[in-house]
N, C-alpha and C positions, 0 to 999 in steps of 0.2 A: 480973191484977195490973198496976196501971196505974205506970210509973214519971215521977219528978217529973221536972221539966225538969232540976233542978239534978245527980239522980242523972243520967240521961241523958246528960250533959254530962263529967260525969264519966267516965264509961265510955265514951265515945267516945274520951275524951284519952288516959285507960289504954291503949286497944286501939289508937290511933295511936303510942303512946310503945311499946308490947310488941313491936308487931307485925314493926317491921324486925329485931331481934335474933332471931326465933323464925323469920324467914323464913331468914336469916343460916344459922343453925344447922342447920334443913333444908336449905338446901343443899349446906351443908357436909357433913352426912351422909350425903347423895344424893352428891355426890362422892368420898364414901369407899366409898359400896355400890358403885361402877361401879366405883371402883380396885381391891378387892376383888374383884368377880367377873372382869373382866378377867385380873386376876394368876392368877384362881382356873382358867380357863382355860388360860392356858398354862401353869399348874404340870401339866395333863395328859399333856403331853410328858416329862414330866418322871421317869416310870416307866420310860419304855424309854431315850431320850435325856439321861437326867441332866438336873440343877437348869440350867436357865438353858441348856440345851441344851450345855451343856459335856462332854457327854459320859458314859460310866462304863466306867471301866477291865477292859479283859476284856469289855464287854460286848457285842462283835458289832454295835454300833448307830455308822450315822454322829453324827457331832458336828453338829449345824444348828446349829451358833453363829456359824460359819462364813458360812453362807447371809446375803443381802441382805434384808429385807422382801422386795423383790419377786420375789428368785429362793425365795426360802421361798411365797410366795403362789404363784405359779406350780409349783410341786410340791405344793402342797397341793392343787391345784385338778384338778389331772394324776390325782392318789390320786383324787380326791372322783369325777370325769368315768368314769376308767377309761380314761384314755388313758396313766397308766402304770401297771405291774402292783407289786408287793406283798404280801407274808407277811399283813399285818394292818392297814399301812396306807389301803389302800383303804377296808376296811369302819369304817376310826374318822373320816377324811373325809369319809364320805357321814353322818356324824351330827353334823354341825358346818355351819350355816348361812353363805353365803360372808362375811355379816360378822364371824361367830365367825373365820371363818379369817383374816379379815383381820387382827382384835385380835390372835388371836395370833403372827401371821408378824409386826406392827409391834411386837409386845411382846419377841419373840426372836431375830428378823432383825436382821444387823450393821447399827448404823446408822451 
């Protein structure tokens, strides 16, 4: 199928006039998957340490809401290494890549 110059012309202007709003929009939603998975992350902490590392009453868990990013990255990295010891934290840091652990100590560490 051979198209005419004028169709041609056409559909170039379309696909120039489309194309920043659909790029827009992809990005926009690439930004929302990374907020998402991010958040999605450190709501993991969030079973033993409570929402937002706040804590849970009775629960025998320190509160890391407390911690800096980098004092929380530096304990996470201590678990992951084995150079501090741990009930259970050890073995859930060594399944978190140091950028995961990064996301999460800057998503939950006092800023």
């Amino acid at each position: 199928m051979k198209l005419s110059q004028n169709t041609l012309r056409l559909t170039v202007l379309v696909t120039s006039l489309l194309m920043p709003p659909l790029a827009s929009s992809a990005l926009a939603q690439s930004n929302h998957a990374q907020d998402l998975y991010q958040r999605g992350l450190a709501a993991t902490c969030a079973n033993c340490h409570g929402t937002d590392g706040k804590g849970v009453e009775n629960g025998g868990m320190p509160m890391i809401n407390t911690l800096s990013s980098e004092q929380m990255l530096t304990q996470l990295k201590a678990f992951k290494s084995g150079a501090r010891e741990g009930t259970i934290m050890p073995q859930l840091a060594k399944g978190y890549s140091d950028d995961q652990l990064q996301t999460i100590a800057n998503l939950l560490g006092k800023k």
